[in-house]
C-alpha positions in Angstrom: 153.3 125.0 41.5 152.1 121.4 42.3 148.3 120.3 42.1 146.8 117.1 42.8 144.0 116.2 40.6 141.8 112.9 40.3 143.8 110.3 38.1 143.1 111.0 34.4 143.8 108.1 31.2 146.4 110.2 30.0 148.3 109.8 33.1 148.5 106.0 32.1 152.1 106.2 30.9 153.9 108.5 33.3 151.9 107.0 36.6 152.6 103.4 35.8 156.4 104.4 35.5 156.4 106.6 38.5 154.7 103.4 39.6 156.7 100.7 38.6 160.2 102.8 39.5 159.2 102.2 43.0 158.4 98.3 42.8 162.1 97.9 40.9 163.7 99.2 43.8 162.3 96.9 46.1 162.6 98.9 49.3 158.8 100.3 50.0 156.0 98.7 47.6 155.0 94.8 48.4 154.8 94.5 44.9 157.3 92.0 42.9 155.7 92.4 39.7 155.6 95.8 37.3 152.5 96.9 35.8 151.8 96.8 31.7 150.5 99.7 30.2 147.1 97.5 30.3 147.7 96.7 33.8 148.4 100.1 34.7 145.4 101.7 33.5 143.2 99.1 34.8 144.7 99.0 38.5 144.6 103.2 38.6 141.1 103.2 37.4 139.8 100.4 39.9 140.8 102.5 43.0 138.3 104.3 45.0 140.2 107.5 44.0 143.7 107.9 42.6 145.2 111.7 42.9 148.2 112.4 40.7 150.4 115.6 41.4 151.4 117.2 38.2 153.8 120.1 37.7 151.3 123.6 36.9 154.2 125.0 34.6 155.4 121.5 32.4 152.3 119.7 33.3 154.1 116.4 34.0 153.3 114.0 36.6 155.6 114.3 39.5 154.0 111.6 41.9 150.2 109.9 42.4 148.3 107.9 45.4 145.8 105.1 45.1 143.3 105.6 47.7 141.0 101.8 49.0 139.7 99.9 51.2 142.0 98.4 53.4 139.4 95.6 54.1 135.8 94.5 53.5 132.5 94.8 54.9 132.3 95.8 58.6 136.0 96.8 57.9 135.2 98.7 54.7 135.2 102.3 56.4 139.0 102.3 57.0 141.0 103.2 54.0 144.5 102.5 52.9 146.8 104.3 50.5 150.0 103.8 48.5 152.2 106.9 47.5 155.1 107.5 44.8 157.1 110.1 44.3 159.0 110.1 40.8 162.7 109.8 41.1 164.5 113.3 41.2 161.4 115.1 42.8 161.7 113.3 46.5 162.9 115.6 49.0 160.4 118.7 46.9 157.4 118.0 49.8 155.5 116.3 46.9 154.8 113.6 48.9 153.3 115.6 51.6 151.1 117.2 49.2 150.2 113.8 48.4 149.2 112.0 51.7 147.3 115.5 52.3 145.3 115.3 49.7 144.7 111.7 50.6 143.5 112.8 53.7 140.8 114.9 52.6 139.4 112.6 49.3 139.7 109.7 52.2 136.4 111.2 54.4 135.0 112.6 50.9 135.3 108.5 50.0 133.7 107.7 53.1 136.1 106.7 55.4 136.6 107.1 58.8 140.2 106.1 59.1 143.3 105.4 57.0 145.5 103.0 57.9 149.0 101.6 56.6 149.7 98.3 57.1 153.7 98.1 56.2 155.6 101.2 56.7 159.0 99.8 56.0 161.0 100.7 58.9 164.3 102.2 57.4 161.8 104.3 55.2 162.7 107.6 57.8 161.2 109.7 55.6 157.6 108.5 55.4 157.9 107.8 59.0 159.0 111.4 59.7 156.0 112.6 57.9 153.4 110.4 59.1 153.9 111.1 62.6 154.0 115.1 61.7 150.8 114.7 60.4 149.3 113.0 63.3 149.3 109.5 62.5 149.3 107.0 65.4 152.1 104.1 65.3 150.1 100.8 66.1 152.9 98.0 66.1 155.8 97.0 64.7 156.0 93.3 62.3 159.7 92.0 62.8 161.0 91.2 60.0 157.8 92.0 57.7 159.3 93.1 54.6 161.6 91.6 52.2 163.7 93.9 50.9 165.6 93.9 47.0 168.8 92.6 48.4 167.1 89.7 50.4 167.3 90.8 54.2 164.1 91.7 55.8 163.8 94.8 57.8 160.6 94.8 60.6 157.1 97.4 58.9 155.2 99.8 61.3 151.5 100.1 60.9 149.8 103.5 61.3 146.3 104.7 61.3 145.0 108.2 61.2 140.9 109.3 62.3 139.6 111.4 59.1 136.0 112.3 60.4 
């Protein structure tokens, strides 16, 4: 069985390379740059919550979240989150478990809303799910995200009401 669970040190090591697995394929996370160890820790601890899923039998960390802000001060009540699935696992509904959980520590954070600002368009999968879940497509960016290989395919920006 799957639980999430808040973000614990000793999830440094697996996290940050579930983590940084997804910014070296260059096809979902704006990120260029993996985390350190150091890094790692830091960034997870900084969010307003970070939910990892771990495995109930092997107790290994199959995916995590970073639930923020997505802006500041009068914008500060609309929340933004990053999800990654460790490689092997996708396809396993980890991820829905995931941006569920996200949903609910979101209002418990105080938000009203979540939004995503870069769904990268040939991500199918996420957009599949987000829109199952009742997220709202807002627009589409042309050409908003560099990919890995260098062409740029257009993101989609969602937002879903949590309270």
């Amino acid at each position: 069985m799957i639980n999430i669970r808040q973000y614990e040190k000793t999830d440094c090591q697996p996290a940050m390379e579930i983590w940084n697995s997804v910014v070296r394929e260059g096809i979902a996370f704006p990120q260029l740059e993996e985390l350190t160890i150091e890094e790692a820790d830091a960034f997870f601890c900084s969010q307003s919550y970070t939910g990892v899923a771990i495995d109930d039998g092997t107790g290994e960390v199959l995916g995590l979240y970073i639930l923020h802000p997505n802006n500041v001060g009068r914008c500060g009540h609309i929340g933004n989150t990053s999800y990654a699935v460790k490689e092997g696992f996708r396809g396993l509904h980890i991820g829905e478990k995931l941006v569920k959980d996200s949903l609910l520590k979101g209002a418990q954070c105080g938000f009203r809303l979540l939004q995503f600002n870069a769904v990268v368009a040939s991500n199918i999968h996420a957009l599949h799910l987000y829109k199952r879940l009742g997220f709202t497509q807002l627009g589409r960016i042309p050409q908003g995200f560099l990919m890995k290989d260098g062409h740029y395919e257009d993101i989609i920006l969602f937002y879903i009401k949590l309270t």
